[in-house]
N, C-alpha and C positions, 0 to 999 in steps of 0.2 A: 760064864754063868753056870755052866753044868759042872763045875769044879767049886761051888758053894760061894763063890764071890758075889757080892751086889755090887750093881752102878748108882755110883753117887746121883741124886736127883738133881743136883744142882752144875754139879761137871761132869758130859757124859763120855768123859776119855779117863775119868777116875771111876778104879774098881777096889773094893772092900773084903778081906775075910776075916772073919776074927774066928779066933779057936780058944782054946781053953786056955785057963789062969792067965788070961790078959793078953794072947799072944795076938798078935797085928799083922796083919801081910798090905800092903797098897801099892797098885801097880796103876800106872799111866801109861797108854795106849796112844799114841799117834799117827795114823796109816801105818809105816813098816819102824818107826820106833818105839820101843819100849824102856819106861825106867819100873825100877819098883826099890820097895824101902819094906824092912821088918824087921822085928822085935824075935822071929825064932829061927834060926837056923836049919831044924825040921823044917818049918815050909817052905824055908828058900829050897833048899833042896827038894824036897818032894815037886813043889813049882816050875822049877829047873826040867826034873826027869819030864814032870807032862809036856810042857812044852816040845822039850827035843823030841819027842815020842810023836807029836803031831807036828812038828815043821824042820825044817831043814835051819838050823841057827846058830851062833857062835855066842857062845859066852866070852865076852872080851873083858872082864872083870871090874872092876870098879870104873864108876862113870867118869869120865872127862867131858866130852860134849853131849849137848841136849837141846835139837829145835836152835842153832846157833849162840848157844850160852857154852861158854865154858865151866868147869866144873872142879876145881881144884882141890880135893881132901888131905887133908893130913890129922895129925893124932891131936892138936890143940883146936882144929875147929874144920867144917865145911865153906869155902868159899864161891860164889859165884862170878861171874863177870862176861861182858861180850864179848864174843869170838872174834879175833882179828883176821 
């Protein structure tokens, strides 16, 4: 919250920041996981630095698992599916 995000009213493990000319940041919060999704590069990154600056965390780079979903990306589409 004190890094300009809001909490969605309606899911409180989804958080919001917009910045300027349309850019989007949205991160989901689950006790000790986190995913997030954006539109800028700047905020990933500046988001990234605060984080590590207040906790101890590993960027392990693009998502594969989440909450027992698998997570499969490639360049023609994002795929889901349940983790075996």
């Amino acid at each position: 919250m004190k890094n300009s995000f809001e909490r969605c009213p309606f899911e409180h493990t989804l958080y919001i920041k917009e910045g300027d000319q349309g850019k989007l940041f949205t991160v989901c919060l689950y006790v000790d996981d986190l995913i997030f999704t954006n539109n800028s590069t700047s905020m990933c990154d500046e988001f990234k630095r605060t984080l590590m600056c207040e906790f101890k965390m590993t960027d392990m780079g693009l998502l594969h698992f989440f909450l027992g979903i698998r997570v499969n990306q490639q360049e023609y589409g994002i795929f889901i599916s349940q983790k075996k």
